[in-house]
N, CA, C and O of each residue as an XYZ file, in Angstrom:
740
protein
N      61.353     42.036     -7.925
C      60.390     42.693     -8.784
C      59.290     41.697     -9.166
O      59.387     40.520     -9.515
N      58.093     42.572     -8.990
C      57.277     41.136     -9.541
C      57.006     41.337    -11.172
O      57.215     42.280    -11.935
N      56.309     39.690    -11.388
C      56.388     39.260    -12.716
C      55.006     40.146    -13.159
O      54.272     40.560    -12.261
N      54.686     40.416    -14.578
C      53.341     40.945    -14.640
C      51.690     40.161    -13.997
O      50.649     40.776    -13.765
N      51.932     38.701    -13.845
C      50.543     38.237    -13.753
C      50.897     38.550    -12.158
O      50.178     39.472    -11.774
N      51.674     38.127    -11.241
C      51.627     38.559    -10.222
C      51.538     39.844     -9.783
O      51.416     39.994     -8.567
N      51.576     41.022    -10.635
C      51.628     42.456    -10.299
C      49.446     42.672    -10.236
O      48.801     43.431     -9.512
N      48.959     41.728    -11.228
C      47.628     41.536    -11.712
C      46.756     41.200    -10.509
O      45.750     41.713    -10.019
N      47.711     39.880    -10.142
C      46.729     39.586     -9.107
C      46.505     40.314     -7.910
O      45.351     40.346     -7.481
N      47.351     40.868     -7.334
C      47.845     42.298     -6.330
C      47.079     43.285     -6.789
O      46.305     43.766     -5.961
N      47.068     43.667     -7.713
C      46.412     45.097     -8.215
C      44.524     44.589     -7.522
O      44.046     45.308     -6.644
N      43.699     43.369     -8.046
C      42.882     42.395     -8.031
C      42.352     42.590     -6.932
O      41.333     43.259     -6.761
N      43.143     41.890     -5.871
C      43.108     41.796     -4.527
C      42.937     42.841     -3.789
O      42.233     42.859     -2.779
N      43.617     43.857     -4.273
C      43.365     45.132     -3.322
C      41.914     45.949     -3.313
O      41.699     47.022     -2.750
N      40.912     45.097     -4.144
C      39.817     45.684     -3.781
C      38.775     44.426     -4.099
O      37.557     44.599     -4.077
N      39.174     43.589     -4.292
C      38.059     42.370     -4.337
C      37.349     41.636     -2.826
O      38.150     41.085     -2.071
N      36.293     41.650     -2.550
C      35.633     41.087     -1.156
C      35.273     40.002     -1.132
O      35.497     39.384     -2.172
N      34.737     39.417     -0.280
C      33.792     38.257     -0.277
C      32.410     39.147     -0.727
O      31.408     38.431     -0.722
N      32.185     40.369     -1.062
C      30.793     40.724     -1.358
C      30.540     40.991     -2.646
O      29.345     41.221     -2.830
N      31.520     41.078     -4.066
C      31.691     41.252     -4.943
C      31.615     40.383     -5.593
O      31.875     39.289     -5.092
N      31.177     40.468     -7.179
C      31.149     39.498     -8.302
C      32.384     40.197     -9.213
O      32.770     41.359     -9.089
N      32.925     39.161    -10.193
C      33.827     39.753    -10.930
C      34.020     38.819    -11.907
O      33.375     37.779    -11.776
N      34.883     38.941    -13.037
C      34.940     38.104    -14.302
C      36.306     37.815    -14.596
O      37.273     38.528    -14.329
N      36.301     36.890    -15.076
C      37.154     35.934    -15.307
C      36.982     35.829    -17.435
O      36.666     34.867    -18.135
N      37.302     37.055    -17.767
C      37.213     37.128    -18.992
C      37.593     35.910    -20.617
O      37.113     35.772    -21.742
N      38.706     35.282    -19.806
C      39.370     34.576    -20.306
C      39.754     32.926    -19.495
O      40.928     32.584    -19.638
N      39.321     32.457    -19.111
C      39.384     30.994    -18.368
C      40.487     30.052    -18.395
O      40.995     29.479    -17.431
N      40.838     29.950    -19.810
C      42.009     28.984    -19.810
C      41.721     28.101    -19.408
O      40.740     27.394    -19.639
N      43.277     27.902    -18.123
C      43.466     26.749    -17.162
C      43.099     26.628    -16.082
O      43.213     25.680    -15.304
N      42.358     28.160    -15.915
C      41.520     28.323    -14.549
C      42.393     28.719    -13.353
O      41.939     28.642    -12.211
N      43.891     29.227    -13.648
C      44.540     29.570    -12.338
C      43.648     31.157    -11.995
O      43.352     31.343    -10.814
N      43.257     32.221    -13.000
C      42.423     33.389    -12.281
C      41.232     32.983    -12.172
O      40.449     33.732    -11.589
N      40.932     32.193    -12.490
C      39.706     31.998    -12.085
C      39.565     31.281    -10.359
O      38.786     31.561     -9.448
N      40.215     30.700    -10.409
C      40.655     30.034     -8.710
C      41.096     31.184     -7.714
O      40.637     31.315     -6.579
N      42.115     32.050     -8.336
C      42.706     33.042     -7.642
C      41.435     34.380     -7.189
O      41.741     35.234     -6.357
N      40.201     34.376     -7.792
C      39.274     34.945     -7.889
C      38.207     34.218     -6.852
O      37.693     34.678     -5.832
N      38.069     33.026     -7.421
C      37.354     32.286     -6.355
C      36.958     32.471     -4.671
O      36.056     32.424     -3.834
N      38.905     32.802     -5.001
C      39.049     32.959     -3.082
C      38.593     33.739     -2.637
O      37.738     33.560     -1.769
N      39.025     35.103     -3.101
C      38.204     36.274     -3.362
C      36.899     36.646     -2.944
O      36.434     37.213     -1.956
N      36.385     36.091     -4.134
C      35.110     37.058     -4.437
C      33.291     36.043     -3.863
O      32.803     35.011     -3.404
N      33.152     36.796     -4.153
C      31.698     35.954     -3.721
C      31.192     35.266     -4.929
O      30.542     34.220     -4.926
N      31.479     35.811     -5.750
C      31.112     35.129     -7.464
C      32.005     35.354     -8.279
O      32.708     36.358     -8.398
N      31.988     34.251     -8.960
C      32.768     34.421     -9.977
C      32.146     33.571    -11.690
O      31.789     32.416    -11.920
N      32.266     34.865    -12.635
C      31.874     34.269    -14.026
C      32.889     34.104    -14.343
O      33.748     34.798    -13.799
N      33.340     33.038    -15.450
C      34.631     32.874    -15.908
C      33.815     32.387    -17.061
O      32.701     31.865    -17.020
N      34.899     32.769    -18.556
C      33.809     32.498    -19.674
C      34.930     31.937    -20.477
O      36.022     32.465    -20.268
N      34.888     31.048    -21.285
C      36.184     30.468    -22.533
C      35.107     29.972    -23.784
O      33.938     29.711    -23.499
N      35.610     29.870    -25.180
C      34.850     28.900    -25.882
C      35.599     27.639    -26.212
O      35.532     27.106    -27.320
N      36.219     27.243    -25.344
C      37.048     25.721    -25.464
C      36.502     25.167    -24.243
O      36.376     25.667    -23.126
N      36.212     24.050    -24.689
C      35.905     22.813    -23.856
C      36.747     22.429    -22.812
O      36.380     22.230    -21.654
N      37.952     22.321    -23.268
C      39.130     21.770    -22.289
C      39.432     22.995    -21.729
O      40.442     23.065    -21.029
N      38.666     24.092    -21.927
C      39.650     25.281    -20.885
C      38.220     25.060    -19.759
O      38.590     24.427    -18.770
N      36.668     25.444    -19.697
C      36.207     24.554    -18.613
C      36.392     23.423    -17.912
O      36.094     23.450    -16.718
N      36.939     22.149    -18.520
C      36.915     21.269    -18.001
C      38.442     21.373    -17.016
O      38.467     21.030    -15.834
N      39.281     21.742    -17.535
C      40.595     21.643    -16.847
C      40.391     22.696    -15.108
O      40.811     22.535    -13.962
N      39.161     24.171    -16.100
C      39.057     24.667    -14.674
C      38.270     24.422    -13.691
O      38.291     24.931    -12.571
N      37.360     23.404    -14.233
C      36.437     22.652    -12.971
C      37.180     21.833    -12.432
O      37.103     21.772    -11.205
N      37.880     21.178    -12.939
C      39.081     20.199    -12.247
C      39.751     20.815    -10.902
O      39.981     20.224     -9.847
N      40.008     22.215    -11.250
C      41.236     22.996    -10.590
C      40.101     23.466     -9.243
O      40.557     23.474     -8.100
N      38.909     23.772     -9.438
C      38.161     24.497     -8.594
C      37.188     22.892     -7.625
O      36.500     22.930     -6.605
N      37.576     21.648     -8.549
C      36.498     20.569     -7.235
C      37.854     20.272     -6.721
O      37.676     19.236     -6.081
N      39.335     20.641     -6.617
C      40.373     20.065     -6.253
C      40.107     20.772     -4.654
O      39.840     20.103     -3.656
N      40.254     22.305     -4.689
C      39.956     22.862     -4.035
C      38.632     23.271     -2.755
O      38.659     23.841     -1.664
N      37.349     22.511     -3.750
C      36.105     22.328     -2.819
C      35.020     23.809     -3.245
O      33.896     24.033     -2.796
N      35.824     24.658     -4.252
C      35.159     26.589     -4.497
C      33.436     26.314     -5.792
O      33.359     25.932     -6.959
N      32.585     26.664     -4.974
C      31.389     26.267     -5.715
C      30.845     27.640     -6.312
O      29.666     27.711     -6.658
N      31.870     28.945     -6.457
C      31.466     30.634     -6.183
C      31.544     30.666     -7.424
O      31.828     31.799     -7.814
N      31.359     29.576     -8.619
C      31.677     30.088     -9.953
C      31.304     29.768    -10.649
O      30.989     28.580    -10.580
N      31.017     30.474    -11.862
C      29.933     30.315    -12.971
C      30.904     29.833    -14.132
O      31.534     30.746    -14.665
N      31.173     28.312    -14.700
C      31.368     28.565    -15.714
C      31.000     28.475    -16.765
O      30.157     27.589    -16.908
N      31.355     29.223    -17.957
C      30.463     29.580    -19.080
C      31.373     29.427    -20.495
O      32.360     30.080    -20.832
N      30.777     28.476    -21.108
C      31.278     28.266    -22.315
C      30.789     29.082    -23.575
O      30.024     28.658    -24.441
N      31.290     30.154    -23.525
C      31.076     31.320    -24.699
C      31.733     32.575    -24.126
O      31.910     33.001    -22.985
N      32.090     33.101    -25.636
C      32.795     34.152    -25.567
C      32.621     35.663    -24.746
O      31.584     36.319    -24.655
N      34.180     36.045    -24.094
C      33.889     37.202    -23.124
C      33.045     38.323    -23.598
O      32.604     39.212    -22.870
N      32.766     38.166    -25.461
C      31.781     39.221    -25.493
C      30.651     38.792    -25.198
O      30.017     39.285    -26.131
N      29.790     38.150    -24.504
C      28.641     37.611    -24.411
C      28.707     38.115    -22.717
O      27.656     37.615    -22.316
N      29.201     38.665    -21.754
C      29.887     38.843    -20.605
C      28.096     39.395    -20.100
O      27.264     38.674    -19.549
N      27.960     40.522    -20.414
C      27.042     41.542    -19.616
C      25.351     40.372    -20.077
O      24.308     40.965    -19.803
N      25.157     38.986    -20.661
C      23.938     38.199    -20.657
C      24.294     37.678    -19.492
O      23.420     36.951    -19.021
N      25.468     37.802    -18.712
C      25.286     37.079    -17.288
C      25.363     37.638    -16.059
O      25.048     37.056    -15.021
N      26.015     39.419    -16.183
C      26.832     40.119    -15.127
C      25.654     41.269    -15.753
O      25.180     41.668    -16.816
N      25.585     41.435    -14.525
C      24.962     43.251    -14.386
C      25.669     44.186    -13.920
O      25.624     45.325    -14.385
N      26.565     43.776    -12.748
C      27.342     44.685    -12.651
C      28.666     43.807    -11.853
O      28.369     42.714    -11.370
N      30.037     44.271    -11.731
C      31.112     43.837    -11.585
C      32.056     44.636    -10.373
O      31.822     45.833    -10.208
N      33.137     43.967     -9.512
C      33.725     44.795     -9.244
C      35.465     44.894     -9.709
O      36.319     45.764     -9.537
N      35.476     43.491    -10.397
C      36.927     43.649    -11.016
C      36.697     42.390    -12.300
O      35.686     41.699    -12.423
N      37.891     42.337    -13.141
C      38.066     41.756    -14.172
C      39.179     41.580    -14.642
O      40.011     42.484    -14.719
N      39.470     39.802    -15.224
C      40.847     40.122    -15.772
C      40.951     39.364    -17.058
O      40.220     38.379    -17.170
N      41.447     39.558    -17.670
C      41.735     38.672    -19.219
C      43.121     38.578    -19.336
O      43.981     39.421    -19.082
N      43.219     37.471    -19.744
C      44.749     36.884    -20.356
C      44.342     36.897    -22.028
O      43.288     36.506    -22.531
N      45.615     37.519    -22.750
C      44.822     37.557    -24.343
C      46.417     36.919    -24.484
O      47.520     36.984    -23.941
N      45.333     35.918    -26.205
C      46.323     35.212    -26.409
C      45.774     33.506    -26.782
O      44.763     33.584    -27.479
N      45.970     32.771    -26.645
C      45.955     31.269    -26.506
C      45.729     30.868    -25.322
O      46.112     31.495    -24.334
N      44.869     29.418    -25.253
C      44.937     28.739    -24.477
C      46.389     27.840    -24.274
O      46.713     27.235    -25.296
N      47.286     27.673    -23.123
C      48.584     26.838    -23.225
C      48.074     25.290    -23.149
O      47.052     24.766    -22.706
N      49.360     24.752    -23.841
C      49.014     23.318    -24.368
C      47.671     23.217    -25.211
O      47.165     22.112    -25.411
N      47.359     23.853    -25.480
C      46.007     23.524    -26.431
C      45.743     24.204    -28.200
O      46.388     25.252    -28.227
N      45.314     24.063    -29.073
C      45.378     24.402    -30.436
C      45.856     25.985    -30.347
O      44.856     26.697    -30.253
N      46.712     26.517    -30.347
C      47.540     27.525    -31.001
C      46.973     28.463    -31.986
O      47.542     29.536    -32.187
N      45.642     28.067    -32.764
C      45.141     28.827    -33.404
C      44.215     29.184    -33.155
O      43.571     29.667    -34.086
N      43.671     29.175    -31.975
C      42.255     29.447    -31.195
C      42.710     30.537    -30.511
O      43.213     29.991    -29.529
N      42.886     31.808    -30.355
C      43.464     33.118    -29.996
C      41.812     33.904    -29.219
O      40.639     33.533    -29.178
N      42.329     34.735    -28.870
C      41.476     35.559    -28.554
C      41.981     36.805    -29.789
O      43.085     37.103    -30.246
N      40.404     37.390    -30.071
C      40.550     38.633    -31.426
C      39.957     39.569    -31.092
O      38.882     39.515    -30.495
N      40.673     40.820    -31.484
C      40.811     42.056    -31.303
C      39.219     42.601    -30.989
O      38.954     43.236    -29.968
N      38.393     42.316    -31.836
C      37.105     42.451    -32.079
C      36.099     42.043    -30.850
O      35.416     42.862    -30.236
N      36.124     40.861    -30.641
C      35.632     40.483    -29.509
C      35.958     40.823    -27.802
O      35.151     40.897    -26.875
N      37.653     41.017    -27.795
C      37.998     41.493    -26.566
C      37.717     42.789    -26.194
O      37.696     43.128    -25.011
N      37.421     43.806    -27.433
C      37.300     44.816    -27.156
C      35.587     45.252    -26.870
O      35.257     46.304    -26.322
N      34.811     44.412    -27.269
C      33.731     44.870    -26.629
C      33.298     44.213    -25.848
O      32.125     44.415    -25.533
N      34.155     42.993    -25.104
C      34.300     42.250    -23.868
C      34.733     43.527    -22.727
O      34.148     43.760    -21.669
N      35.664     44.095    -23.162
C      36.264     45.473    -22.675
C      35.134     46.987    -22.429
O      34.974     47.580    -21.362
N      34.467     47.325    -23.794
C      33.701     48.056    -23.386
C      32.642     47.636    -22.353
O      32.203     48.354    -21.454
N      32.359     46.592    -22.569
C      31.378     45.727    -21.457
C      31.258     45.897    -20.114
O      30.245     46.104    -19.446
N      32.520     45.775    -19.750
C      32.990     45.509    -18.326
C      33.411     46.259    -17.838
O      33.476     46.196    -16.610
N      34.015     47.576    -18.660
C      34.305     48.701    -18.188
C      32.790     49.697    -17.701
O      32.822     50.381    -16.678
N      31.862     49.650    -18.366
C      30.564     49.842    -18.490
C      29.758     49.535    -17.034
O      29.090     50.260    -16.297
N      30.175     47.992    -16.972
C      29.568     47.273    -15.426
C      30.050     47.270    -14.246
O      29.474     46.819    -13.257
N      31.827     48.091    -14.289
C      32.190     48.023    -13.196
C      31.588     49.088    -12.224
O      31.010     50.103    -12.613
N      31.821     48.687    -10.697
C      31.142     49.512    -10.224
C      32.898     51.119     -9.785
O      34.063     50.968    -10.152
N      32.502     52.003     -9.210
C      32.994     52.743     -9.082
C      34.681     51.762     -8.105
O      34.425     50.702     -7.534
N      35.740     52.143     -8.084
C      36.791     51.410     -7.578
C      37.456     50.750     -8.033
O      38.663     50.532     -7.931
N      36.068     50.071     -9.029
C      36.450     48.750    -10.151
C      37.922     48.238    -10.978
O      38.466     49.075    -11.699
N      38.182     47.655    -10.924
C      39.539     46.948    -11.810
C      39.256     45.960    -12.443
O      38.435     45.079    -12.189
N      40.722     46.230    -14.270
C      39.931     45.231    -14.657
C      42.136     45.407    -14.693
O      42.914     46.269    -14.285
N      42.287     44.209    -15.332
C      43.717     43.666    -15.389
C      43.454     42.896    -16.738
O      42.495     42.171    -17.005
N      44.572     43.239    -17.550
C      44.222     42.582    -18.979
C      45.897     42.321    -19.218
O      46.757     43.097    -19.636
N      45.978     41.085    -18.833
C      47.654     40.624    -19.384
C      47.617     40.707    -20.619
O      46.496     40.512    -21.089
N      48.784     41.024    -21.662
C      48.660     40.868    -22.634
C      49.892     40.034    -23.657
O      51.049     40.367    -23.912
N      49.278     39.120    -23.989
C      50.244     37.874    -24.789
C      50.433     38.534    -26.171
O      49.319     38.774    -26.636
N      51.226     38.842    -26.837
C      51.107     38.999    -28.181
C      52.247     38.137    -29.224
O      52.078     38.227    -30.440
N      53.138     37.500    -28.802
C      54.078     36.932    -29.573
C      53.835     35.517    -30.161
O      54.467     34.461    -30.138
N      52.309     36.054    -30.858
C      51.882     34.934    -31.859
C      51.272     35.428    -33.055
O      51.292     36.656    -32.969
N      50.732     35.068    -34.141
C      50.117     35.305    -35.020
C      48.692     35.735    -34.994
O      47.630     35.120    -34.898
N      49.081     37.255    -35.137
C      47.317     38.388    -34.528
C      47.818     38.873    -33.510
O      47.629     40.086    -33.587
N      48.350     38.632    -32.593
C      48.810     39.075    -31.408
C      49.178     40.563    -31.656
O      48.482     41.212    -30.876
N      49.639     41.055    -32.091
C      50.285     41.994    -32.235
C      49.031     43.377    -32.549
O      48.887     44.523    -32.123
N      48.218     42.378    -33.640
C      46.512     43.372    -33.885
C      46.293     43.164    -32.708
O      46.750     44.135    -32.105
N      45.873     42.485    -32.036
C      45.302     43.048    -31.313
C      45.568     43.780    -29.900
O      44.797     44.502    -29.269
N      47.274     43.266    -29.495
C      47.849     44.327    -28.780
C      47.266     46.012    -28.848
O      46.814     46.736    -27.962
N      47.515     46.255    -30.372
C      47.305     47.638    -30.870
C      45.861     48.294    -30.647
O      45.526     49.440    -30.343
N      45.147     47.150    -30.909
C      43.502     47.540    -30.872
C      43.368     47.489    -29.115
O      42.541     48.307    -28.711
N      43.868     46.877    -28.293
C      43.366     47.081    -26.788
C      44.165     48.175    -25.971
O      43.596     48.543    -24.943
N      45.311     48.722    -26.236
C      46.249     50.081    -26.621
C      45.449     51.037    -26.895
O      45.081     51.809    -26.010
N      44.998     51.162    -28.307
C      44.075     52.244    -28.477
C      42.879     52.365    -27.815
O      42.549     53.493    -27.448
N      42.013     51.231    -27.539
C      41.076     51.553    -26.828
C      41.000     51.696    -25.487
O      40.083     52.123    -24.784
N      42.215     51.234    -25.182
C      42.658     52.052    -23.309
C      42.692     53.629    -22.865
O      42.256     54.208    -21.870
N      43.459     54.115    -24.130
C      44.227     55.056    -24.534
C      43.190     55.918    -24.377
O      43.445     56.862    -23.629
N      41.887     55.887    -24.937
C      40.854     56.722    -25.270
C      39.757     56.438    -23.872
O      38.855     57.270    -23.783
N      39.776     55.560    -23.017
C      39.437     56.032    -22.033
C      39.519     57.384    -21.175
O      40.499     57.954    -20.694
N      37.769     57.794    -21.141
C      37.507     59.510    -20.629
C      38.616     59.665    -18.863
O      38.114     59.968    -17.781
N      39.653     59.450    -19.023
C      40.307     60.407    -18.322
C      39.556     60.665    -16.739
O      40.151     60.447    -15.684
N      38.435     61.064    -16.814
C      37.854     61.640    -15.893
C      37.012     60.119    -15.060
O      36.764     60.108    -13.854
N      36.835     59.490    -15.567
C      35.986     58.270    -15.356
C      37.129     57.045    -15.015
O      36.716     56.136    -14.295
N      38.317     56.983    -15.417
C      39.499     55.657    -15.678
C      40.645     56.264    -15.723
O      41.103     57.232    -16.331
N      41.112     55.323    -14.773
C      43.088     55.618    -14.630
C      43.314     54.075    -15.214
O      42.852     52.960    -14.974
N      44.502     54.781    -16.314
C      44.923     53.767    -17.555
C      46.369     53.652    -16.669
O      46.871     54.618    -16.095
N      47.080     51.947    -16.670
C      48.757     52.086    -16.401
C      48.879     51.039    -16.872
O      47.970     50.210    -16.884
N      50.298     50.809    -17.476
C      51.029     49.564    -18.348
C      52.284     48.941    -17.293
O      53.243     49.645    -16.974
N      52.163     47.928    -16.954
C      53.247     47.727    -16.266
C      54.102     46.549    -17.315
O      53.558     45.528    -17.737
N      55.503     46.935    -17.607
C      56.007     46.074    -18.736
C      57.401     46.186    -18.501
O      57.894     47.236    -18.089
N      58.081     45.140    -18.746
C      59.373     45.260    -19.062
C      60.332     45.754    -20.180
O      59.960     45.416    -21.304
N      61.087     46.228    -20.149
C      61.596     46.833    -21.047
C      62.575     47.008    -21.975
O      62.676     47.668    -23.009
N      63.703     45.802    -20.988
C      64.777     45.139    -21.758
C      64.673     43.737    -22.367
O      65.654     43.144    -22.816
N      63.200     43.148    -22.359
C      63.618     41.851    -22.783
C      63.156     41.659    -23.710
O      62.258     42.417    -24.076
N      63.694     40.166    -24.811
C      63.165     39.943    -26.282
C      62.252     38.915    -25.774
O      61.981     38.444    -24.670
N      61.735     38.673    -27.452
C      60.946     37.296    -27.572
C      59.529     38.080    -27.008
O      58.880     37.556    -26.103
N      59.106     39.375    -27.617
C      57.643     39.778    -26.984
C      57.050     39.404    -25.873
O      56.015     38.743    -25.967
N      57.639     39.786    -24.438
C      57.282     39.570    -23.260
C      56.002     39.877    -22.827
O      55.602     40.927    -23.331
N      55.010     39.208    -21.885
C      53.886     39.619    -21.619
C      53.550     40.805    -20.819
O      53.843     40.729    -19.626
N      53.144     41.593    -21.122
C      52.924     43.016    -20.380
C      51.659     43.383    -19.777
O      50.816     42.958    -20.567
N      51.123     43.891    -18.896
C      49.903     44.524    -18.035
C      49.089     45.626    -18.690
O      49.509     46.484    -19.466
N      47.787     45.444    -18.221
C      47.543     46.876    -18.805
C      46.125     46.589    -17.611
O      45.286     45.696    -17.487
N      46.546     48.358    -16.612
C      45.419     48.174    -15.774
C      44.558     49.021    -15.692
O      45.025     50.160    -15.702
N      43.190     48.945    -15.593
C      42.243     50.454    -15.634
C      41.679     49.752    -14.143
O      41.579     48.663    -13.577
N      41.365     51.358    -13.939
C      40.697     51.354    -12.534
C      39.464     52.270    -13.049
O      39.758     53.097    -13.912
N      37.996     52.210    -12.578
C      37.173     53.035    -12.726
C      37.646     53.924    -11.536
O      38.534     53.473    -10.812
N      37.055     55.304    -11.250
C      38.042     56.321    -10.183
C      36.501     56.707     -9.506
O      35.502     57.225    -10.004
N      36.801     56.210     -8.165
C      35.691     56.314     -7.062
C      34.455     58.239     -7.382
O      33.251     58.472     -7.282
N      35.669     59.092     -7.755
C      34.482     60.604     -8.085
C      34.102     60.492     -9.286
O      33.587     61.483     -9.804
N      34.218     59.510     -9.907
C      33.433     59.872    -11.220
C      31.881     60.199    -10.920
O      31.234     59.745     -9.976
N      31.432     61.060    -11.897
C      29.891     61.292    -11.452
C      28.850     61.369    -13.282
O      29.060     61.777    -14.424
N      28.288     61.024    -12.890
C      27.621     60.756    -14.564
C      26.616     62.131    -14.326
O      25.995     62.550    -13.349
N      26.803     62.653    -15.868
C      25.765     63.809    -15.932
C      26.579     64.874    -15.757
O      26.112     66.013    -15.747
């Protein structure tokens, strides 16, 4: 069975090209952002920590991948660099090994979210792991839940891929696809 970030990157892959741009909502340590790299023809990746760029330029001159933008400011600032997208993923939560109280918040991811849902193009995916077994975590679990939830149906296919027997607030999936007939108007 796969794990959720590996179910992410699969979901990702199955429609990402070498002709596509896509976002890297959340940067970190730069493993989606690399995993994107390969991918895509561009890649924005956005964090407001220092050490989460620097660790992922590290990870991307290891490799030789020059397809990527990185950007030190928050995923709501996303659409001053992207016009339009064909996939997206966010890890919510903390940066690992790094200050613990620097989270991603409900507020900001979610109109990082309306954003990108907005720019994707028709096919589009966005993959939003979701960390919550920290302090806020849990708000904002609820707030990216509800605002999945209320996606028009007709425009987005909503799915949670999660486990179900385990403790200690396991990390769970949450995937929207924009749906190729949508038609505006």
């Amino acid at each position: 069975m796969k794990r959720p970030l590996e179910m992410a990157h699969e979901f990702l892959a199955e429609v990402v090209t070498k002709e596509d741009i896509v976002v890297d909502a959340t940067m970190g340590n730069g493993h989606d952002t690399l995993f994107l790299a390969k991918l895509a023809k561009q890649v924005y990746a956005f964090d407001i920590q220092k050490q989460a760029l620097e660790k992922t330029q590290d990870r991307l001159n290891e490799v030789g991948l020059e397809n990527v933008q990185l950007i030190l400011q928050g995923h709501e600032t996303l659409d001053q660099f992207v016009t339009e997208a064909k996939a997206g993923i966010f890890n919510l939560g903390y940066l690992p090994s790094a200050d613990k109280s620097v989270i991603t918040r409900p507020q900001t991811t979610i109109e990082a979210l309306e954003k990108l849902c907005h720019l994707l193009g028709k096919g589009g995916r966005i993959a939003i792991m979701i960390y919550y077994g920290h302090e806020g975590g849990d708000i904002e679990k609820d707030a990216v839940l509800d605002f999945v939830s209320q996606l028009n149906q007709q425009e987005y296919t909503v799915v949670i891929y999660r486990t179900l027997n385990q403790v200690n607030n396991p990390p769970f999936l949450v995937m929207i696809e924009k749906l190729e007939r949508y038609r505006h108007g």
